[in-house]
LOVO-421327 format. One record per residue: x negated, y, z of N, C-alpha, C, O, CB in turn. Coordinates in pm, whole numbers, plus 50000, padded with zeros to 5 digits. Glycine has a CB too. Layout:
LOVO-421327
XYZXYZXYZXYZXYZ...
END
This chain:
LOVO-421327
014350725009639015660725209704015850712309783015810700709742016790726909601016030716609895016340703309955017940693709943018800696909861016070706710104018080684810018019340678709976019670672010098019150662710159019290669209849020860680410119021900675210260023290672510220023700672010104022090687610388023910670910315025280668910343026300678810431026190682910546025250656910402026920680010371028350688410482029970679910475030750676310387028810708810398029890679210621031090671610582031770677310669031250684210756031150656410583033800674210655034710680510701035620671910811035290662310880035370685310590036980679410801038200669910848038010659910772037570660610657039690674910836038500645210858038940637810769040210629010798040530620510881037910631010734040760635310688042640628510748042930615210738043990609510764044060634010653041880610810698042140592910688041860584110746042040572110730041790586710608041260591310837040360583310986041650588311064042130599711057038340591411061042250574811161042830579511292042150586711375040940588511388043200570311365043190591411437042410601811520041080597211647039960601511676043680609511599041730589311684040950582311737039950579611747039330578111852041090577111733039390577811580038010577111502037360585111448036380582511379037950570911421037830596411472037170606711393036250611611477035480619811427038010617311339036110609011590034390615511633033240606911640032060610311636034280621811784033710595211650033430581111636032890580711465031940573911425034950571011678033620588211393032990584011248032160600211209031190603611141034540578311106032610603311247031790616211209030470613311279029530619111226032500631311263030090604011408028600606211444027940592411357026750590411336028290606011639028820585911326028280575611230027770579011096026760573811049029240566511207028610589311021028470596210925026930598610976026060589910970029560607910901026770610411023025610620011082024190606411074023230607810998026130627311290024350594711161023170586611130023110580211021022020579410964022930578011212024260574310968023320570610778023260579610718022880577110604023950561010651023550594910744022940603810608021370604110720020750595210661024050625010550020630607310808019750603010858019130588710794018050589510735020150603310978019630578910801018850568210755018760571310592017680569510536019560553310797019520574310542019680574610394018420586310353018270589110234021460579710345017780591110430016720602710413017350615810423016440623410456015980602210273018710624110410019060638010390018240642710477017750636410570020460642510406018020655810447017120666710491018270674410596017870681110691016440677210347019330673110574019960682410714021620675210702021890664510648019950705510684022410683010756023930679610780024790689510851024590693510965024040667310861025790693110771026290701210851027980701110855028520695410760025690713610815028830707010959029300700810979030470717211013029910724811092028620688711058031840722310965032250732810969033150732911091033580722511142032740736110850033470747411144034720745711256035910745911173036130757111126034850758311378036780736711141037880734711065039030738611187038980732711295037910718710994040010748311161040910751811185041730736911300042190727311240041410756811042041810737111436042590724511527041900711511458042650702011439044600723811505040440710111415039760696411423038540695011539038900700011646039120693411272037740691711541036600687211599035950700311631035760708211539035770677611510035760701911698034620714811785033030711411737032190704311793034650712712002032950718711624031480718511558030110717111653029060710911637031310732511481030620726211764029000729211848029120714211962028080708912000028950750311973030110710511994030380699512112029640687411977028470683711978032620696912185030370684411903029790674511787027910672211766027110663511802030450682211631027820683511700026570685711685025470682411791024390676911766026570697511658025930686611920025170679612033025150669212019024130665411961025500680412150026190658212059026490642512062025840635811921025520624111897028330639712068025760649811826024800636611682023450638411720022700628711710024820641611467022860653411779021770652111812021280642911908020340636311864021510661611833021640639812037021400626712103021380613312052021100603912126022180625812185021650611711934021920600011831021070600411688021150592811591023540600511793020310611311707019390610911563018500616011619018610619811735019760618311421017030617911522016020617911553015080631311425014090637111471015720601511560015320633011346014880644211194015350648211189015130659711227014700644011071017090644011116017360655811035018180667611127018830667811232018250650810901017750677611020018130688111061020230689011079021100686510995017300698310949020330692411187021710694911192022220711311218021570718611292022210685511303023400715711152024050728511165025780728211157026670719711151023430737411047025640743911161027440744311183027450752611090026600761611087028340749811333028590751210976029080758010866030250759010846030870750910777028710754610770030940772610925030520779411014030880780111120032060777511097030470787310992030840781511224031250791011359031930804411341031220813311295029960795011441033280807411372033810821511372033500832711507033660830911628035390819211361033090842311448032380848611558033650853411664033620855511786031370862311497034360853911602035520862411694036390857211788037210863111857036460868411617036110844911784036540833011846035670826712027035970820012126036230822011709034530834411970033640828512103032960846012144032660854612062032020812712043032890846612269031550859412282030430854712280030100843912328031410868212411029630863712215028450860712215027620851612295026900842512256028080869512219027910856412436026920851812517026900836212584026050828612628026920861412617028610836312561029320821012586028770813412399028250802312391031800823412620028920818212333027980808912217026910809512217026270802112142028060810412090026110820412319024890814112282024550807912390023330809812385023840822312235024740801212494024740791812591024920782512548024130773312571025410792412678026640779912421026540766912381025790760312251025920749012204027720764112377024710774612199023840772512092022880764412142022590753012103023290784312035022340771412242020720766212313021520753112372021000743112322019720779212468022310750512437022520736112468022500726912385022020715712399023510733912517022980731012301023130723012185021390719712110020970708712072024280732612076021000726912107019750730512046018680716912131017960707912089019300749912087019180722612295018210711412406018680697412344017750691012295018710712112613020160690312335020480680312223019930675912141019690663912126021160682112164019610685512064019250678811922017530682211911016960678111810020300687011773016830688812001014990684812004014660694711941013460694911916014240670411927015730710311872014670717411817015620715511648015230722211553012780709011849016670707311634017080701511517018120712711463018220713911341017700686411541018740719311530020270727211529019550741911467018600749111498021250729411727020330741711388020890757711341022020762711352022740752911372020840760811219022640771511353023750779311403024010785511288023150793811256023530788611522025150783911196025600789111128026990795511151027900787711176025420782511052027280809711144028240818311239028860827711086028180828610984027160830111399029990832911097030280841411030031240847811062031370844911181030350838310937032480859011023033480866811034034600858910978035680864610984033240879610973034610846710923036000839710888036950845310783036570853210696036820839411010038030841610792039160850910744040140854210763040860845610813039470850410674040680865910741041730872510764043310864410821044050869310906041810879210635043510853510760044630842110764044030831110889044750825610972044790833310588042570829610879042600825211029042690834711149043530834511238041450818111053041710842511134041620852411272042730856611318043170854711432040890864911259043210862211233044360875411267046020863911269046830864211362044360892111081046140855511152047200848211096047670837311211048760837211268046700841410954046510827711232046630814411326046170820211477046450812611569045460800311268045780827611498044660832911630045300844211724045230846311845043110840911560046070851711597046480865111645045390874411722045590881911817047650862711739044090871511650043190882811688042870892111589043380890011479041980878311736042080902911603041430915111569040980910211433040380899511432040240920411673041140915511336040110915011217039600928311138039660932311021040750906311111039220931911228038970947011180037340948211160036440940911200039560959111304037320958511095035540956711052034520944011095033700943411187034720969611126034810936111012034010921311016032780925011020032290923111131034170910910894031960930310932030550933910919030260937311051029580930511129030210945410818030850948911077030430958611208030440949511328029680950511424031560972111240031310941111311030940929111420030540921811434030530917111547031310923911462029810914611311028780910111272027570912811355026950904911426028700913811156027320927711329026310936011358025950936611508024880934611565026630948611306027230940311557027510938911708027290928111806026780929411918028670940511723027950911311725027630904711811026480892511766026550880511794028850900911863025380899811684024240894011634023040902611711021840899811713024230894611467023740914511777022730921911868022540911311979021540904511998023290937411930023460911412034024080904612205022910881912111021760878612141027710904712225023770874412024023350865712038021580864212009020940856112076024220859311974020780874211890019910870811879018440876712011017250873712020019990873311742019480887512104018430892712207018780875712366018180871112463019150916712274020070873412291020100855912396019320845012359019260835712439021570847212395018780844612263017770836012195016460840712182015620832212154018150833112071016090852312196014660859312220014370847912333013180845912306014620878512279014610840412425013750837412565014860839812654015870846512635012310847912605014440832312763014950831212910014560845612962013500851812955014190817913005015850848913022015440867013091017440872213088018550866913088013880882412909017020880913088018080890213143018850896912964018190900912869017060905413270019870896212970020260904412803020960918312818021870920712897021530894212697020550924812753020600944412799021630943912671020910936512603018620958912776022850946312580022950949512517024100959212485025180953512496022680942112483024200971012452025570979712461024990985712315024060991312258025900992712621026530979212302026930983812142028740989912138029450990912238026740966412018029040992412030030840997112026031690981712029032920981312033031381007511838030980971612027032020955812102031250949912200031690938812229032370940611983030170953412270030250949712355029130952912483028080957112434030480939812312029070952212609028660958512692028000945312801028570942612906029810968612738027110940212769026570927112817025160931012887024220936112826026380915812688025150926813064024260930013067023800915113190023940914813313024260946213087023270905113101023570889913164022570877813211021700881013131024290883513065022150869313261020850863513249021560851313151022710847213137019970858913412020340848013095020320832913016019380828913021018400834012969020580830812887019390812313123018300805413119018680792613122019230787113217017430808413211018290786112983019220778812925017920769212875017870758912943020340786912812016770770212764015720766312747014570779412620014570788312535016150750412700013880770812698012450779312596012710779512476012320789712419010910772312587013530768112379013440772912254014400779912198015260783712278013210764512184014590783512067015340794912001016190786311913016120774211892014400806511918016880794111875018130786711755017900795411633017860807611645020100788411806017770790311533017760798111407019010801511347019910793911382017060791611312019370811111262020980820811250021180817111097020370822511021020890842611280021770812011062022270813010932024240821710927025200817510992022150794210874024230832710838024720835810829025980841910709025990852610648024140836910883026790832610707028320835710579028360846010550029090853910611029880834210614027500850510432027190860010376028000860510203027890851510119025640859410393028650871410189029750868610017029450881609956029020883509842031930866810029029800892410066029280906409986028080913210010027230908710087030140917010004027930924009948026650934409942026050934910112024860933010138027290952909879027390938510247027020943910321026500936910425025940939910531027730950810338027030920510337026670908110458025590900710425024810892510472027810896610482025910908510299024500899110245023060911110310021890908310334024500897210002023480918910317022060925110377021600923310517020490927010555022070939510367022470917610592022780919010722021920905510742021160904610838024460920210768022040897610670021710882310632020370883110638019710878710732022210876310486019740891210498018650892010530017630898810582016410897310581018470890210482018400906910629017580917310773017030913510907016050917610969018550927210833018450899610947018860897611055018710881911066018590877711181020150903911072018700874610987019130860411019017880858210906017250865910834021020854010988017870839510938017140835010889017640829910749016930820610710016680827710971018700833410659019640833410551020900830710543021490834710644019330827510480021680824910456022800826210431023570812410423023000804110353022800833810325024740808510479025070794310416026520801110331027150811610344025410778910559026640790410251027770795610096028810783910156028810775910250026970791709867029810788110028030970784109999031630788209888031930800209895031600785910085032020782109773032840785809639031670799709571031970811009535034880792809691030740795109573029210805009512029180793009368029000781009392027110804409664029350797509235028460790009143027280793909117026960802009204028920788609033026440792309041025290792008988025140808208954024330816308999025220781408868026080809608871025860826108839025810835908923025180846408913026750831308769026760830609044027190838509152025800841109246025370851809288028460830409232025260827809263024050830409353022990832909267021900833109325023670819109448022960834609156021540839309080021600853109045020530857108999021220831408939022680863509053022960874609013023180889609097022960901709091023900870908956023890877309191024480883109271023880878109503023510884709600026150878409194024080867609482023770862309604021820865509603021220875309647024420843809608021380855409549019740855509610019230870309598018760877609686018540844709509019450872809467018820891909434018810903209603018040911409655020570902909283020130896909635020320907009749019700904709861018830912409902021560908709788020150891509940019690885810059017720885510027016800888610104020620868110080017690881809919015870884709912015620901909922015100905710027015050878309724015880910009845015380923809844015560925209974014510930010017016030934709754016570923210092016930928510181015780921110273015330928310362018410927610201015410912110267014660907010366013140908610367012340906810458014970894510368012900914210191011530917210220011630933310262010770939110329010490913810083012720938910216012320956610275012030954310446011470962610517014090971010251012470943310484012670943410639011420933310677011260929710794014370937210695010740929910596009600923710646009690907910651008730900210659009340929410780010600905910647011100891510675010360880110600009280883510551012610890510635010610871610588010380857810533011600858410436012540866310451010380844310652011480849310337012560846510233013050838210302012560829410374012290842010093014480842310269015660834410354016020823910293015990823810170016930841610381016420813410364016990800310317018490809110263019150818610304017160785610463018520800210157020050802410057020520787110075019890778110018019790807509849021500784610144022240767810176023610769910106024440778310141022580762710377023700763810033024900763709918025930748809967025460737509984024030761409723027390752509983027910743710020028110737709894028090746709810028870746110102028340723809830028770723409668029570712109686028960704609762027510721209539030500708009657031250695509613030650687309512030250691609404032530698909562030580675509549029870667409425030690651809462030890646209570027720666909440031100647209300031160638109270030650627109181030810630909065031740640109270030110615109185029780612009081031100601609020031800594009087028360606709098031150604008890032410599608801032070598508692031110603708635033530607508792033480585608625032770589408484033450600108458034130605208548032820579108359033380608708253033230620408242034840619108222035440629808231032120626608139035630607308195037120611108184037640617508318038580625408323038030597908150037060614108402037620615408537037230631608594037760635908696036890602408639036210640308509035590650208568037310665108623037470672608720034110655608417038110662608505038680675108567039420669308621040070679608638039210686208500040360657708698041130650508802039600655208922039720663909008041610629308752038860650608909037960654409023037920672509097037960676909211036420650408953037850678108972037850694308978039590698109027039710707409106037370702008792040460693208994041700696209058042050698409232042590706709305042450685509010040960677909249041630674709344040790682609424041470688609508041870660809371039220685809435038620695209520039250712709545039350719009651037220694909459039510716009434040390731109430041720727909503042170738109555040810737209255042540716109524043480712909625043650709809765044630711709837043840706109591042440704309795041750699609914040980706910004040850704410124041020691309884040300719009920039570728210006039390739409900038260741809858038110722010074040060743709873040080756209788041320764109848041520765909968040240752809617042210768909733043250776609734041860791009735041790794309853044580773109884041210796609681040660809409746041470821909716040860832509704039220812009697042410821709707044040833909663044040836709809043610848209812046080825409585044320832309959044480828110025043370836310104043740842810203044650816310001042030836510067041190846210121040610857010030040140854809918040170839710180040680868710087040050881309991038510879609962038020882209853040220896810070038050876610032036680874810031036150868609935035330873809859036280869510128036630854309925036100841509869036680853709722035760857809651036980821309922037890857609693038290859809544036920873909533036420876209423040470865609515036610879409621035680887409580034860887609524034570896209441035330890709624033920872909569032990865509541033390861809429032930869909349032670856709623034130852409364034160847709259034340858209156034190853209044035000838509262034600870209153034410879009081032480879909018032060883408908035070891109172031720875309136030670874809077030150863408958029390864608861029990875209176030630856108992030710842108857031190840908781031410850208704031030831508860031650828108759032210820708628032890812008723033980814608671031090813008503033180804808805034390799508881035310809108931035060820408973034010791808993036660801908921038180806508960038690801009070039840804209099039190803408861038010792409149038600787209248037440768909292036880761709210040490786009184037490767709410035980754309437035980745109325034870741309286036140741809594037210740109256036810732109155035630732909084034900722909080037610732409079035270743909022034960748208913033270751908951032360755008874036030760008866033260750209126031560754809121031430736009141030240733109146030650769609296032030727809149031960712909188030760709809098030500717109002033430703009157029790695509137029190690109039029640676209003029180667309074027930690709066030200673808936030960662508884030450657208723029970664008632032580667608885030700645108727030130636908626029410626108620029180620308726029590642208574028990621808522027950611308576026790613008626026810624708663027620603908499025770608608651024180609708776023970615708657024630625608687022890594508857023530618508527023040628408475023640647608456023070658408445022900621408367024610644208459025890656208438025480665008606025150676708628028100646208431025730651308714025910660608804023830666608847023590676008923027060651308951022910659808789021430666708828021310673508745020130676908738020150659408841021810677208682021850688408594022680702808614022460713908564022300682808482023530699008690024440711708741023580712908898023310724308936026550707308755023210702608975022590703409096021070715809054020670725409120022150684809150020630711008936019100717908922019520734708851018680743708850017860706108786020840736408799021500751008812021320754108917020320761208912022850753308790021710753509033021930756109164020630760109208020200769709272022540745009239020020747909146018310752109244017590765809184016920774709237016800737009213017980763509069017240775308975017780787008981017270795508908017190773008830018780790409054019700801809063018710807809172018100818409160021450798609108018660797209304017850806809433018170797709536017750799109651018480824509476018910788209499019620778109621018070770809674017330763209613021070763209540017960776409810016630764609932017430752709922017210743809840016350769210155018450752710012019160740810055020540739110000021440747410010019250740710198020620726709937022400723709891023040712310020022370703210071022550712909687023890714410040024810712010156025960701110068027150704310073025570728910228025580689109993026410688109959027620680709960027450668909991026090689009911028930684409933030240679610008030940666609926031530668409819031400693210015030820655509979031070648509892032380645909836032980649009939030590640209921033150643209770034790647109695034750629909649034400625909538034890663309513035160622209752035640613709687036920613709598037800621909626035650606409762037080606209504038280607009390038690591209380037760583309365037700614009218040230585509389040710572709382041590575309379041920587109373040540563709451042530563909382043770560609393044400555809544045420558809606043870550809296043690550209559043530542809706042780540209791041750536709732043700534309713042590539509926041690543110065040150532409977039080536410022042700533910281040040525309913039610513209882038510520209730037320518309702041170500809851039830530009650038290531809538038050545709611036870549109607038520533309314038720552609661038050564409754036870560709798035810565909764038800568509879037020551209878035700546309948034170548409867033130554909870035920529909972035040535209775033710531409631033220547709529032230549009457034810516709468034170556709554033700569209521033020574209626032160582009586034670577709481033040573109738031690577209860031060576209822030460585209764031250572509972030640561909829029560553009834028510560109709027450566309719030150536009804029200556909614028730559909451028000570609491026900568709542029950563809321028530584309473028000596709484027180599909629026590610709630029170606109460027090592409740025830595809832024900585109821023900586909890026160597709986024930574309753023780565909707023080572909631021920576009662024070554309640023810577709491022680586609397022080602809440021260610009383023480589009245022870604509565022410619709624020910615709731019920621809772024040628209742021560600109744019640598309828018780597309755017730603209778019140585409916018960588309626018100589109563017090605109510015880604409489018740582009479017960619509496017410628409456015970632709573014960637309519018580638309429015970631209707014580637209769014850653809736015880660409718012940630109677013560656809738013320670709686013600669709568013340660309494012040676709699014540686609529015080686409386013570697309356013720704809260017120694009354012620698109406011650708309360010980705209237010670713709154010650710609457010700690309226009950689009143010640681508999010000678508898008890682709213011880679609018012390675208922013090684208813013610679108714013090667108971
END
């Protein structure tokens, strides 16, 4: 299992600084060794795919992605213009992580369509992955959409990771994309339920085994501090009542809400819940770091703490 980073809004940076720290972020998890970084479209913050370019011109390895991109938000053919650009950016570094969102964004904040997510899934993974085949002309008519366009943008391709929670996305995942990136998945969830599927589905289809990228919250703390840690993450980026999906999913586990898939504790507590994860089916952990303090000052010193001992891990394969 490899070991990255995903990071979000951050309300404590002026505004000012927040693209400014987010590409700073992006080069010490680079210097610090992470294997990738990724980086979500958060509801009126930072434009994931514009970002991702500007870190790729500024780093050199690691792998960078978007967790996620809402499909319903961009057409196809206009994201995949700003995939492959992005892609020319970063040397070959970018993955594209895209999904159907939810119901309270699309339809709620957007006032768009949320009607058969899958099916549009389906629809506009025809249109982006025949825009990433190569420079040429794109033929594609389906029931959303009727594209018939040139793209010549560059020779190389973008790889698809795709927000996959149920049966029908998860097959789609591994039929179609090169795997799945998570969110509020525990251990049980992706060993039972998540890998079983996205793998069967990808070998009936010939495929390669799909990367499984698990978003996880991790703190390191001591152990008084573990459920103040689990609160404040289920407050901060949870609520999953809020989306049907996510509560769907957790029907497959043993978590009730992000706290509870968190890895928190001390450097032994939390490689021990990290090597659950791996052993479930998780390729890649994405992980989100949850600082916990009182003030901007031990917040900090809770950064620090928990992505010092996350460099130290390397590959969780052999441990």
């Amino acid at each position: 299992m490899r070991i990255g980073l995903m990071v979000g809004s951050d309300r404590e940076r002026a505004r000012a600084d927040r693209l400014t720290g987010l590409l700073s972020d992006a080069v010490a998890a680079e210097s610090a060794g992470f294997s990738s970084f990724w980086f979500p479209q958060v509801p009126g913050y930072l434009d994931a795919l514009t970002a991702m370019a500007l870190i790729g011109a500024r780093t050199s390895r690691i792998e960078l992605g978007t967790a996620v991109v809402p499909i319903q938000t961009r057409h196809p053919m206009i994201l995949a213009q700003q995939a492959l650009t992005t892609q020319s950016a970063c040397g070959g570094r970018f993955t594209l992580g895209i999904g159907p969102s939810h119901d309270w964004i699309i339809k709620g904040q957007l006032g768009l369509s949320y009607d058969r997510p899958a099916a549009l899934v389906r629809d506009h993974l025809d249109v982006l992955l025949a825009a990433f085949a190569g420079p040429g002309t794109v033929d594609v008519d389906n029931d959303a959409f009727a594209v018939h366009s040139p793209v010549d943008v560059t020779d190389a391709t973008v790889p698809v990771l795709l927000a996959a929670l149920g049966p029908t996305m998860l097959r789609i995942a591994g039929e179609r994309a090169e795997g799945t990136i998570l969110w509020m998945a525990d251990q049980r969830a992706i060993g039972e339920h998540i890998a079983p599927r996205i793998n069967n589905a990808a070998e009936a289809a010939g495929r390669a085994r799909p990367r499984v990228v698990a978003g996880v919250p991790v703190a390191v703390c001591a152990p008084g501090e573990v459920d103040d840690a689990r609160s404040h993450a289920s407050e901060v980026l949870g609520h999953a009542h809020l989306s049907p999906n996510y509560v769907r999913l957790l029907e497959h586990g043993d978590a009730e809400d992000v706290g509870d898939t968190m890895a928190a504790g001390d450097e032994a507590a939390v490689l021990t819940c990290l090597r659950g994860y791996r052993d479930a089916g998780v390729t890649d952990l994405a992980a989100r770091i949850v600082p916990i303090g009182a003030d901007a000052a031990a917040r900090q010193a809770s950064r620090r703490r928990t992505a010092d001992f996350l460099a130290t891990l390397g590959d969780l394969g052999d441990l």
